[in-house]
C-alpha positions in Angstrom: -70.4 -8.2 -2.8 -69.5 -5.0 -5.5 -67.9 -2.2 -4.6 -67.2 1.0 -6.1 -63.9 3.0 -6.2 -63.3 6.3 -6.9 -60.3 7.7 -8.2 -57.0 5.6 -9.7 -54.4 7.4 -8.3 -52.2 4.9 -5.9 -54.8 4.8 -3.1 -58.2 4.1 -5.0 -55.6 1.5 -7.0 -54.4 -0.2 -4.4 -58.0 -0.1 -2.6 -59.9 -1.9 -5.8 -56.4 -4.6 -5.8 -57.3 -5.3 -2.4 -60.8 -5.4 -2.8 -60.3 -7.9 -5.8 -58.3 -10.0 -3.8 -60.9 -10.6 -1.3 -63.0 -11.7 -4.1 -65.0 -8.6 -4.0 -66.4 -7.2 -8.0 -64.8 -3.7 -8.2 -65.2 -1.2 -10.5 -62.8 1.9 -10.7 -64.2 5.4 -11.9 -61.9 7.9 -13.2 -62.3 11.5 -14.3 -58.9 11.6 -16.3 -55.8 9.7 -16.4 -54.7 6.9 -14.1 -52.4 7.7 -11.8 -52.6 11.3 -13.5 -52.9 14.0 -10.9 -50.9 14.0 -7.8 -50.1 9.9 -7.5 -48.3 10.8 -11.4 -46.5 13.9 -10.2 -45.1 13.3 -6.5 -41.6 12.5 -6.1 -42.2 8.7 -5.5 -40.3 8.5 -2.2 -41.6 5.2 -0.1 -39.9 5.5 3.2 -39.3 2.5 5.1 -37.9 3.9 8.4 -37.8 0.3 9.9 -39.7 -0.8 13.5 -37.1 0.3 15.8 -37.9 -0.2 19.7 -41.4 1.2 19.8 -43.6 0.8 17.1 -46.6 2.9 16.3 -49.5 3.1 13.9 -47.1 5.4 11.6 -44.3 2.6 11.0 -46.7 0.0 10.5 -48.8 2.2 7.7 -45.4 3.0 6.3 -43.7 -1.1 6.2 -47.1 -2.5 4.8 -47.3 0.1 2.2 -43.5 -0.7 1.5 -44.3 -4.3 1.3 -47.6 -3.9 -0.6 -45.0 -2.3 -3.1 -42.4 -4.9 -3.0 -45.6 -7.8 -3.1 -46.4 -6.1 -6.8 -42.7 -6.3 -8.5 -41.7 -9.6 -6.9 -44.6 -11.7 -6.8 -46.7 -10.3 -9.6 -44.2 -9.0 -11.9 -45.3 -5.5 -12.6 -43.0 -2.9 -13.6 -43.7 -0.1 -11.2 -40.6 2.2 -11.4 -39.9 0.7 -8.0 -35.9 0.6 -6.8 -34.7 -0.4 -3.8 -31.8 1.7 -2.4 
């Protein structure tokens, strides 16, 4: 299976990862920079909020995108500006 992927900010990055991982032949288009539009300029905040008693599609989009993070510097070794606090 190929796929294509548009856009390298953090999303079309971590879809084409993902996509590799599953064995599936990615290639990324970009009109400019990676990562330089809005994925270059936010604040880089990655909430974690924890599961608390009830949790909802919100908290579990928000601990797998924390753990997708932590996945990359601890088990693949890439330097991502990422600090835990």
């Amino acid at each position: 299976m190929k796929a294509v992927v548009i856009g390298a900010g953090i999303v079309g990055v971590t879809a084409a990862l993902t996509l590799a991982e599953a064995d599936i032949d990615v290639v990324m288009l970009e009109r400019g920079q990676i990562a330089g539009e809005a994925s270059g300029l936010n604040a880089g905040i990655i909430g974690g909020g924890g599961w608390g008693n009830a949790p909802d599609v919100n908290v579990a989009l928000r601990m797998g995108s924390r753990d997708r993070y932590i996945d990359l510097v601890d088990n693949r070794g890439h330097e991502i500006g990422f600090d835990r606090t």
